[in-house]
C-alpha positions in Angstrom: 0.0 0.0 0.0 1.4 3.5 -1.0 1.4 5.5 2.1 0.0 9.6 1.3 1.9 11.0 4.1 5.4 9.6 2.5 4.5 11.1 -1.1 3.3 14.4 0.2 6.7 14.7 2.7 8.3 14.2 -0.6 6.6 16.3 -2.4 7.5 19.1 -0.1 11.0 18.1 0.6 11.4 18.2 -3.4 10.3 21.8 -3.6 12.4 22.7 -1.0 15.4 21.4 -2.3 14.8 22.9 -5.7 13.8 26.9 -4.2 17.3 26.3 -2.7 18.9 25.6 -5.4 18.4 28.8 -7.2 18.7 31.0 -3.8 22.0 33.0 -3.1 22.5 34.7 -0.1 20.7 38.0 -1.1 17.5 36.2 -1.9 18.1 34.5 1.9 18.1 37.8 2.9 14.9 38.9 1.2 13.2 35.4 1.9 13.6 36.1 6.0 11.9 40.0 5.3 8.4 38.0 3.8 5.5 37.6 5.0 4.9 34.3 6.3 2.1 33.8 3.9 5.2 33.1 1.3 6.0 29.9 1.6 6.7 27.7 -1.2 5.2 24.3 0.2 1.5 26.4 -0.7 1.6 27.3 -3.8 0.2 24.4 -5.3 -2.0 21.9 -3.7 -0.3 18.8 -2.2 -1.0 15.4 -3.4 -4.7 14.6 -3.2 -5.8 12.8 0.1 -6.8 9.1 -0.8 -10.7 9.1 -0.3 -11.1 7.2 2.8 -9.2 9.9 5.0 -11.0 13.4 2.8 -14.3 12.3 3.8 -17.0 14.4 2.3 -17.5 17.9 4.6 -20.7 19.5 5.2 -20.8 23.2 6.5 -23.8 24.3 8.2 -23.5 28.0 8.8 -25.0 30.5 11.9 -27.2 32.9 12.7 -27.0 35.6 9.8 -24.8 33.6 8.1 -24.0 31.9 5.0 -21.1 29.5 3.3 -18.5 32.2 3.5 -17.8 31.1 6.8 -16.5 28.0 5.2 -14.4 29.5 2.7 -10.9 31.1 3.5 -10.8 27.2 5.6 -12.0 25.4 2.6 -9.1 26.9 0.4 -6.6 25.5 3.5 -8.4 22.3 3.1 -7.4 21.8 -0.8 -4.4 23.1 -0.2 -3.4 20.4 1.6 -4.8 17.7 -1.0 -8.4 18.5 0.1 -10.5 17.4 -2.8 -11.8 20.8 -3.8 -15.6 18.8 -4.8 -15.6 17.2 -1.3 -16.2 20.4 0.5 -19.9 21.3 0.6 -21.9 24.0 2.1 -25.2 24.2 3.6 -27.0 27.2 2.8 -30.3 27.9 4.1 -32.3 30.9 6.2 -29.9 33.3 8.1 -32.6 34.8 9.3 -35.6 32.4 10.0 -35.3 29.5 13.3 -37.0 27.0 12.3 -34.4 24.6 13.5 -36.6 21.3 12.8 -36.9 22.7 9.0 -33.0 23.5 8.7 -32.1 20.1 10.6 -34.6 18.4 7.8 -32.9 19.8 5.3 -29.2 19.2 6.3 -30.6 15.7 6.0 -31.4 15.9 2.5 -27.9 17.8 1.6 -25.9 14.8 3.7 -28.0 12.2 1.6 -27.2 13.7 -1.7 -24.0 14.3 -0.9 -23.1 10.5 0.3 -25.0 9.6 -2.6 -23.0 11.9 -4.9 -19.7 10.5 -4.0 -20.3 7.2 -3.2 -19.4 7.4 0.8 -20.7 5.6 3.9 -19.9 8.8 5.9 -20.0 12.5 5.8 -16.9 14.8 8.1 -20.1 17.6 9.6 -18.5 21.1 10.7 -21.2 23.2 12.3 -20.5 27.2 13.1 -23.0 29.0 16.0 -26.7 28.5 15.0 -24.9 25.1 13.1 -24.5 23.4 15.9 -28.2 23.6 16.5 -29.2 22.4 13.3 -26.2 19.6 13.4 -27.3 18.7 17.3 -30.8 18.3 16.4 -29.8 16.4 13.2 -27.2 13.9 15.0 -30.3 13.2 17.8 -31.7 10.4 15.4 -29.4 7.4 15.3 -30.1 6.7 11.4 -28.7 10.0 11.0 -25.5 10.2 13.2 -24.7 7.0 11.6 -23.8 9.3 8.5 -21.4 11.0 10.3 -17.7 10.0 11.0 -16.4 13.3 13.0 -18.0 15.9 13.6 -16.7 19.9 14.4 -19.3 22.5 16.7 -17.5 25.7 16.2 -18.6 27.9 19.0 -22.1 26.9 19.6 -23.2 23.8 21.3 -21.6 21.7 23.1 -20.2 18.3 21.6 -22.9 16.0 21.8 -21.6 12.1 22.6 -22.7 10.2 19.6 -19.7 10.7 17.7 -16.5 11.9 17.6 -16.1 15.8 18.2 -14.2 18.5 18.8 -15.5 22.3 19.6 -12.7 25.1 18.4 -14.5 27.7 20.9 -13.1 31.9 21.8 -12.3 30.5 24.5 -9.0 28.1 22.9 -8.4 31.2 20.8 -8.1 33.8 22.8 -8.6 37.1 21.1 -11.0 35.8 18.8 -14.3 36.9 18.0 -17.4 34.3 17.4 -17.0 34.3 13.4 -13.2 34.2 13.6 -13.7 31.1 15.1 -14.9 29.8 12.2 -12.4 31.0 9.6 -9.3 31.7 11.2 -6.0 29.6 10.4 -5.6 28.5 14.3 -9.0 27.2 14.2 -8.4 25.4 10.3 -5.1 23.6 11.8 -7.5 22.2 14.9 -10.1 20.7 12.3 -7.5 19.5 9.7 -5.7 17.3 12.6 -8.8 16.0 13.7 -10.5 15.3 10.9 -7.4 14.0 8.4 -5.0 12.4 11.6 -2.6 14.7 11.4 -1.2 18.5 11.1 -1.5 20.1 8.1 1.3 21.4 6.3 -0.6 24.2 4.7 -2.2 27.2 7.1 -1.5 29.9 5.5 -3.3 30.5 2.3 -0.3 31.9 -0.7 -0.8 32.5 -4.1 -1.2 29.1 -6.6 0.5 28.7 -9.2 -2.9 27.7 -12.0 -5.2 30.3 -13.4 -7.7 31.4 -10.6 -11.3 30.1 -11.2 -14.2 31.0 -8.8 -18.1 29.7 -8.6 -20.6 30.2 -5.9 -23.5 32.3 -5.7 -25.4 35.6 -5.7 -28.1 35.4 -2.7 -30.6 37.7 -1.2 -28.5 38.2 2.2 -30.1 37.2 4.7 -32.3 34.6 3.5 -29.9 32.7 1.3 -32.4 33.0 -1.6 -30.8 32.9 -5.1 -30.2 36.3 -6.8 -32.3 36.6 -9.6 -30.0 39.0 -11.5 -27.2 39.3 -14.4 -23.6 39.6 -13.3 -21.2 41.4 -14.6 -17.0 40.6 -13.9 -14.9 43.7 -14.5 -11.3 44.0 -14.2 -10.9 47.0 -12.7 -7.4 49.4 -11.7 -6.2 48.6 -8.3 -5.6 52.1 -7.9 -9.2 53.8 -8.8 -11.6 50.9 -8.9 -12.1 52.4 -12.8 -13.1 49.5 -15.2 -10.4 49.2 -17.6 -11.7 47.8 -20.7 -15.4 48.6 -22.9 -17.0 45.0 -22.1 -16.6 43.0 -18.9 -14.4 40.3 -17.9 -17.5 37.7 -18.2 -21.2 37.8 -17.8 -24.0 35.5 -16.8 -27.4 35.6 -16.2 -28.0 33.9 -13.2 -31.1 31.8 -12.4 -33.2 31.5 -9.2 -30.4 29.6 -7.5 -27.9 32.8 -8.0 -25.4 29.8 -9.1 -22.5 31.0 -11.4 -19.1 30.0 -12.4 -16.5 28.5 -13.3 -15.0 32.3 -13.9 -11.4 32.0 -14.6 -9.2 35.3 -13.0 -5.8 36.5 -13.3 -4.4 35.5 -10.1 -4.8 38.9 -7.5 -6.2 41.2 -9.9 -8.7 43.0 -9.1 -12.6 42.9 -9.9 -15.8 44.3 -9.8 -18.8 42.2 -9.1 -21.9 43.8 -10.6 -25.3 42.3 -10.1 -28.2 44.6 -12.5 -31.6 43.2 -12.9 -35.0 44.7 -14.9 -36.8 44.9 -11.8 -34.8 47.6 -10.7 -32.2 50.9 -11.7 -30.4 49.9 -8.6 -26.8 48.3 -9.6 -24.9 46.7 -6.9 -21.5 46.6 -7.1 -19.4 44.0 -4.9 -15.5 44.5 -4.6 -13.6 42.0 -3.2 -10.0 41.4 -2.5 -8.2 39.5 -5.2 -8.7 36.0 -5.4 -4.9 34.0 -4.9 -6.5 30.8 -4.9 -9.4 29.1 -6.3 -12.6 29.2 -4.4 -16.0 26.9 -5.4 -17.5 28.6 -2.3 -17.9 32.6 -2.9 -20.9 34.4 -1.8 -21.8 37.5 -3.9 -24.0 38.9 -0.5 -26.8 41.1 -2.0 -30.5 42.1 -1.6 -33.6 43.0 -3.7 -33.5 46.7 -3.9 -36.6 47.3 -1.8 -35.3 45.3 0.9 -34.4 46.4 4.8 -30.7 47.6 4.0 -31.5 49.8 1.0 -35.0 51.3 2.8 -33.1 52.1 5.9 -29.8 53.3 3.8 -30.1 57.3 3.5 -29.6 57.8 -0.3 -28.8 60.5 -2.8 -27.3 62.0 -5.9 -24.4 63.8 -3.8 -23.3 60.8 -1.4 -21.9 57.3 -2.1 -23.1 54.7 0.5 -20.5 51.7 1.8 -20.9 47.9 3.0 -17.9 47.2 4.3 -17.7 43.2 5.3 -15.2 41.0 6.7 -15.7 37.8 8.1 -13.4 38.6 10.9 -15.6 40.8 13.6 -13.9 44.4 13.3 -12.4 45.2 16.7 -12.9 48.6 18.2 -11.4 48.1 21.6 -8.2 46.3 22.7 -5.9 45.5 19.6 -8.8 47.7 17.3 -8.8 47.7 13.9 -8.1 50.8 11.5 -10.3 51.3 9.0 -9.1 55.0 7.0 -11.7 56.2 4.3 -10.6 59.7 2.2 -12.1 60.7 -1.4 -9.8 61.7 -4.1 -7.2 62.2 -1.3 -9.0 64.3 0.8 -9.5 64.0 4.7 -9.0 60.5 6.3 -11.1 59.3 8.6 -11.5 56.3 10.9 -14.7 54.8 11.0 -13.7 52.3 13.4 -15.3 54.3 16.4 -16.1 52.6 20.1 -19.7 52.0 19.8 -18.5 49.4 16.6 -17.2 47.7 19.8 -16.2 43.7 19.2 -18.4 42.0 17.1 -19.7 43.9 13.9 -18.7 42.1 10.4 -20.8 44.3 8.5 -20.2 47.8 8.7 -22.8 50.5 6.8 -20.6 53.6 5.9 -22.8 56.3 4.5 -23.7 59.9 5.4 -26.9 60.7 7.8 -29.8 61.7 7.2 -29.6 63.6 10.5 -26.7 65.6 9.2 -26.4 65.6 5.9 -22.5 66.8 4.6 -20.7 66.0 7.3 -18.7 62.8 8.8 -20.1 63.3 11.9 -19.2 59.3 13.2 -21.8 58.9 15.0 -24.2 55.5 15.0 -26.5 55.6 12.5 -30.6 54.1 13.2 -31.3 51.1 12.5 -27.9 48.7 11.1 -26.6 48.4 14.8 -29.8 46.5 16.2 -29.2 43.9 13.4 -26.9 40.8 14.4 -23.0 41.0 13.4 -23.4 44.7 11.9 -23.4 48.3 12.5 -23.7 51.7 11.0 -21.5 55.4 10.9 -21.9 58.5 10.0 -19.5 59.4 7.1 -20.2 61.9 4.0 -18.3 60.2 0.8 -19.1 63.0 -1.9 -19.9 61.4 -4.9 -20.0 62.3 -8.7 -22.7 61.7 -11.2 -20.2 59.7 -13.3 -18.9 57.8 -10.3 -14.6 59.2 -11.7 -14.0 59.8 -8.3 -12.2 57.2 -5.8 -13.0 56.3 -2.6 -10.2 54.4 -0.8 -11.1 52.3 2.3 -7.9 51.1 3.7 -7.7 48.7 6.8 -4.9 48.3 9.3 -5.8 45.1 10.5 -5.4 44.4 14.1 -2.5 42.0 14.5 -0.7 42.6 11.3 -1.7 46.1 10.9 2.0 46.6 9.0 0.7 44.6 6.3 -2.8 47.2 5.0 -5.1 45.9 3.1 -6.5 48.6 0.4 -9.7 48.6 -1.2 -10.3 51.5 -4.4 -13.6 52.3 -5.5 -15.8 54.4 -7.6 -17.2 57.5 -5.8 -20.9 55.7 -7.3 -24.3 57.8 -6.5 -26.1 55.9 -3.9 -29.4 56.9 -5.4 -29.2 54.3 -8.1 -26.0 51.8 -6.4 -25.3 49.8 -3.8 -21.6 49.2 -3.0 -20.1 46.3 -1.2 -16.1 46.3 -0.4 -15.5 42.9 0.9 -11.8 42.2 2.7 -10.6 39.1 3.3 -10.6 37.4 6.7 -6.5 37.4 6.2 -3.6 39.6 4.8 -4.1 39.7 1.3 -0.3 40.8 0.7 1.0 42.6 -2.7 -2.2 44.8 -3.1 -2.1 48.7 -3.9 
C-alpha cells in the first residue's frame, strides 16, 4: 500500500530542495523579510488525500450567516490535497429558526452528498446556530450513523454520539465568534482531527494555476438565489475604474444565483456587478483578489426594496459603503483601522467605540440627520441587526462615479501589512456598493 503522508513529505521536501537551489544569499536575505504567507510548500496543492481519509464535509453555517464562513478554511483544506468537490456547504435561512426545518434539510444535503460520492460517511463542521441544526440532526441514530467526526464551532456543546471537537473563543483567545470559524488556528485544529494529522498548509499563498471561482449571488439574509445578471470587470487597483469597454465575463444567473466557473488573473482585481429589470439599482461587490481558487464565494446582495436599502439614507451627492469581513472588526483592545478619504481628501476612521467587538458588517454612509458631514456617529437602524453596525460618514460622490474612494484597513495583529480597497465615488441613489476584505492579509495589493 502506498502510504499519502510519504508522497506528500516528498513532495514538499522536493520543492524545497529545488527553491534552494536557485537561492544566493541576497534572496536568503529577502526570503527572511516575507511575509509568512510566502512559503513555497502552498503554492500548489499537495498530493490529493486518498478518499477514505478526505471524507465528504458539510458546512452548516450560523445565525446571519452563509457559506462564507466556510471559505478562506475550505481553500486551506485543498491546499493540503483536500478534494476541492468534497467540501460542501449548507446554505439555508440566516434569518428564519426553524431549526426542525433547517435540521430536515441538512438531511437531504448529507444524503445527496453520500449519494453523490459514493461514501458511507460524511466529516459535519457546524458554526453558531450550526451546531443547532447539526445537534438536532445527529439526535436520530439513522442520522448520526452518516457521520464519522464531527466539528461545533462555537455553539453547542459536543454531543456524545460521535467523535467531536469544539474550536471555541475561548481556545483562541482574542477571537471573536465568526473568527472562530475561519481563522487559520482554528483550520489547523479541524485539519488534525478530521485527516489524523497536522496540516502542512495554514496559511493561504498564491497558486501557481489560473484562478477560477463559482458560488452564488443570494438575497442576504435569506440565502435566496439572486435573480440577477452579473457582470465581472477588471478594474485598476488604484481607482476601482473599469479598464476595458465590455466585462471580464457575464451571466445571467437563475433562481439559485449559481455562477461559475469564472477563470481570474491570479490577485487582480474585480468588480462584481449584479443589474436586474426589476430595478435601476446596480450593486456593485468588490472584493479582495482571489490567490487561490474558491468553489464557495458568496456574492452577498438584496432585492433593492429590501431592509438595508429602505433604511440606507440615499442620494445623488453621497456614495453609501458595505464594508464586510468575516473577521468581527475590533474597536477596543488590539482595534482595527479602517481609514476612508475621497480623491485624497480628509481620512477618517470609521472604526469608532460604539463598533465595539463583534460587527462584520459595517454600513458607511452619510446621515440623514446631518447631511455633509462625517459626523461618526451611530447611524438608526444597522446596529440593532446581528453582526453589523452603522456610521456617519459623508463620501461625496460624482454623477459619473470618476472619483475614488479608498477604504484602507490596518488590521489588528498585522496592521504593517494594510489591506487597500479603491472604488468608484458611485451615486447611492441608483448603487449599492459592497467592499469585501478578506478574513487574512491579502499581501501585494495597492
Amino acid at each position: 500500500m502506498i502510504d499519502f503522508r510519504v508522497l506528500r513529505a516528498a513532495a514538499v521536501a522536493a520543492a524545497l530542495v529545488l527553491a534552494g537551489c536557485s537561492a544566493d544569499a541576497a534572496d536568503e536575505d529577502d526570503a527572511a523579510n516575507e511575509p509568512a504567507t510566502a512559503t513555497v510548500e502552498g503554492t500548489d496543492p499537495l498530493p490529493a488525500l486518498p478518499d477514505d481519509v478526505a471524507l465528504p464535509i458539510v458546512f452548516v453555517h450560523g445565525f446571519a450567516g452563509s457559506a462564507q464562513q466556510i471559505e478562506s478554511n475550505a481553500m486551506r483544506f485543498v491546499a493540503n490535497g483536500y478534494p476541492e468537490d468534497r467540501i460542501v456547504a449548507y446554505d439555508h435561512d440566516g434569518a428564519g429558526l426553524d431549526i426542525p426545518a433547517y435540521a430536515a434539510g441538512l438531511t437531504e444535503v448529507v444524503d445527496e452528498t453520500l449519494a453523490e460520492f459514493g461514501a458511507e460517511q460524511v466529516y459535519l463542521i457546524g458554526h453558531s446556530r450550526g451546531t443547532g441544526v447539526s445537534t438536532l440532526f445527529l439526535e436520530d441514530p439513522a442520522q448520526a450513523a452518516k457521520v464519522a467526526k464531527y466539528v461545533a464551532i462555537d455553539g453547542r456543546p459536543c454531543p456524545d454520539v460521535v467523535p467531536c471537537i469544539a474550536p471555541t473563543q475561548e481556545l483562541f483567545p482574542g477571537q471573536s465568534h465568526v473568527e472562530v470559524a475561519t481563522s487559520a488556528e482554528s483550520f489547523a485544529m479541524q485539519y488534525e482531527f478530521l485527516v489524523g494529522e497536522a496540516p502542512e498548509v495554514v496559511d493561504i499563498v498564491p497558486q501557481r494555476a489560473p484562478v477560477e471561482i463559482s458560488g452564488r449571488a443570494v438575497n442576504f439574509p435569506a440565502n435566496t438565489g439572486r435573480d440577477a445578471r452579473l457582470d465581472v470587470w477588471q478594474i485598476d487597483a488604484g481607482t476601482g475604474a473599469r479598464v476595458d469597454d465590455e466585462p471580464h465575463a457575464s451571466v445571467q444567473l437563475g433562481p439559485d444565483g449559481e455562477f461559475g466557473p469564472i477563470e481570474l488573473q491570479n490577485a487582480v482585481h474585480y468588480e462584481y456587478a449584479l443589474s436586474s429589470d426589476a430595478s435601476p439599482v446596480v450593486h456593485h461587490l468588490y472584493l479582495q483578489p482571489y490567490v487561490r481558487s474558491s468553489s464557495w464565494v458568496r456574492l452577498l446582495s438584496s432585492e433593492p426594496d429590501g431592509p438595508v436599502r429602505t433604511n440606507t439614507h440615499v442620494g445623488d451627492e453621497h456614495a453609501a459603503l458595505v464594508v464586510m469581513r468575516m473577521r468581527e472588526w475590533h474597536a477596543e483592545g488590539d482595534a482595527d483601522v479602517l481609514e476612508l478619504s475621497v480623491d485624497g481628501g480628509e481620512t477618517v476612521n470609521a472604526i469608532t467605540e460604539f463598533v465595539g467587538n463583534a460587527a462584520i458588517g459595517l454600513h458607511i454612509h452619510d446621515d440623514a440627520a446631518t447631511p455633509g458631514e462625517s459626523t461618526l456617529a451611530k447611524l438608526p437602524y444597522f446596529g440593532e441587526q446581528p453582526f453589523q453596525s452603522g456610521i456617519d460618514v459623508f463620501l461625496p460622490a460624482s454623477p459619473d462615479a470618476d472619483g475614488t474612494i479608498t477604504v484602507r484597513n490596518l488590521p489588528r495583529g498585522d496592521a504593517n501589512r494594510p489591506q487597500t480597497l479603491n472604488v468608484p465615488n458611485w451615486p447611492s441613489s441608483g448603487h449599492t456598493v459592497s467592499l469585501v476584505f478578506a478574513d487574512w492579509p491579502v499581501d501585494g495589493g495597492p
